[in-house]
Residue, then its C-alpha position, 0 to 999 in steps of 0.5 A: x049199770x053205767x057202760x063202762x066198755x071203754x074202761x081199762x084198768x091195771x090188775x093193780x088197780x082191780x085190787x085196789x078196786x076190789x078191795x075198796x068194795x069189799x070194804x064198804x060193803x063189810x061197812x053196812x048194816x045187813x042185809x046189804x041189798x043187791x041194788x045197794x052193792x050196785x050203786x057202790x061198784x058203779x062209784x068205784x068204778x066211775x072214780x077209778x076211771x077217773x083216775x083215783x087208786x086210793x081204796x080208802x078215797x073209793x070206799x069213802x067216795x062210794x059209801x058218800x054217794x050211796x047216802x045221797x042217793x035216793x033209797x033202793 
């Protein structure tokens, strides 16, 4: 997992966050691996830190990045 010690977000945004996740993980075909769901919350966490709270945009951003990465 990318180091994300130095990152701090709002209850808000862990909501948001969550939700996002929730949301693109519900979006794949099972079985959904445990690398995969990695590879999604790194996203999320990565384009929130960013600054980005739109849960669709982080969801998006996360199931974009997931295709071009190389297969778990």
């Amino acid at each position: 997992m990318l180091d994300f010690s130095n990152a701090s977000f709002s209850p808000e945004t862990i909501d948001v966050m969550k939700a996002a996740l929730d949301t693109a993980v519900a979006s794949l075909p099972a079985p959904v691996s445990s690398a995969h769901i990695k590879s999604i919350a790194e996203t999320i966490l990565r384009t929130a830190k960013e600054g980005e709270r739109d849960p669709v945009i982080l969801q998006r951003m996360a199931l974009m990045e997931l295709q071009i990465s190389p297969r778990c």
